[in-house]
C-alpha positions in Angstrom: 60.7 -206.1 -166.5 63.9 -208.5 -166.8 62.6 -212.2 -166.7 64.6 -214.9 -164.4 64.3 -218.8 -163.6 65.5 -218.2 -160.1 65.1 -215.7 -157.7 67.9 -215.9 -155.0 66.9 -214.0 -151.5 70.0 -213.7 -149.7 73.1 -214.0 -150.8 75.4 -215.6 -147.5 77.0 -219.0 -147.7 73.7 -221.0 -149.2 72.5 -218.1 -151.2 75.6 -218.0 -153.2 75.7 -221.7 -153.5 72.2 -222.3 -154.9 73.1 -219.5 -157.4 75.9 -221.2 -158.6 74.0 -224.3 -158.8 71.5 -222.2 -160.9 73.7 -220.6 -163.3 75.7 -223.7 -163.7 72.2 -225.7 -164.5 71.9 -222.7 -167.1 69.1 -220.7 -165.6 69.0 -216.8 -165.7 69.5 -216.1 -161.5 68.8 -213.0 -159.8 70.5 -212.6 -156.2 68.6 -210.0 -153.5 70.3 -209.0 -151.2 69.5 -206.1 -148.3 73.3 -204.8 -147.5 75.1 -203.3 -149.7 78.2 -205.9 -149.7 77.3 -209.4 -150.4 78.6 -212.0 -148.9 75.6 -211.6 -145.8 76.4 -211.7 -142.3 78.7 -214.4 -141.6 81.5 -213.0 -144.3 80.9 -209.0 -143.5 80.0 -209.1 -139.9 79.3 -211.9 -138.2 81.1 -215.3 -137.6 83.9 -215.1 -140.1 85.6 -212.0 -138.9 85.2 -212.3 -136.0 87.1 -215.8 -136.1 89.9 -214.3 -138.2 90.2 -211.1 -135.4 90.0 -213.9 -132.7 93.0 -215.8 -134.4 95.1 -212.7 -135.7 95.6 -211.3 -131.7 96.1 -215.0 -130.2 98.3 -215.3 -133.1 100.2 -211.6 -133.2 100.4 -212.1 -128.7 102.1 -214.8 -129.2 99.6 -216.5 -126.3 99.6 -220.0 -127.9 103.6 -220.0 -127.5 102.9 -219.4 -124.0 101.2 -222.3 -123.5 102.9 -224.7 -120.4 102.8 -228.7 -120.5 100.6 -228.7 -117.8 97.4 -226.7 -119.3 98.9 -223.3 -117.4 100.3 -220.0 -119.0 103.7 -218.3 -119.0 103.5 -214.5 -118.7 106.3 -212.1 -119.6 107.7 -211.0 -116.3 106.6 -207.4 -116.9 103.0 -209.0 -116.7 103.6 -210.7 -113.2 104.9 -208.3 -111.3 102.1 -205.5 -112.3 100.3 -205.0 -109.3 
């Protein structure tokens, strides 16, 4: 059985901190983790993706461009006269 100084569950945004922190202090650190990429929910799934999809469509629409003075939207004409 491996011995180490710190036992890291999780390995999202704080687990991967605190085992930097550890290995950096020069303990031996062991990160569990339950899926099989690391990273935990907020890289592979959860907030973070879903962010970057959210800005790659308002981005590839072009919807922010369309953006009026007054708060409204402009809409290609094909858009406007769908009925």
């Amino acid at each position: 059985m491996q011995q180490y100084d710190l036992i890291v569950i999780g390995s999202g945004p704080g687990g991967q901190r605190a085992a930097i922190q550890g290995a950096k202090a020069g303990k031996r650190v062991a990160v569990v983790e339950k899926q099989a990429a690391i990273g935990g929910v907020s890289v592979n799934t959860g907030t973070i993706p879903s962010k970057t999809m959210r800005e790659a469509v308002l981005h590839l629409s072009g919807f922010r461009q369309r953006k009026r003075d007054d708060g409204g939207f402009e809409f290609p004409s094909a858009a406007r006269n769908r009925k």
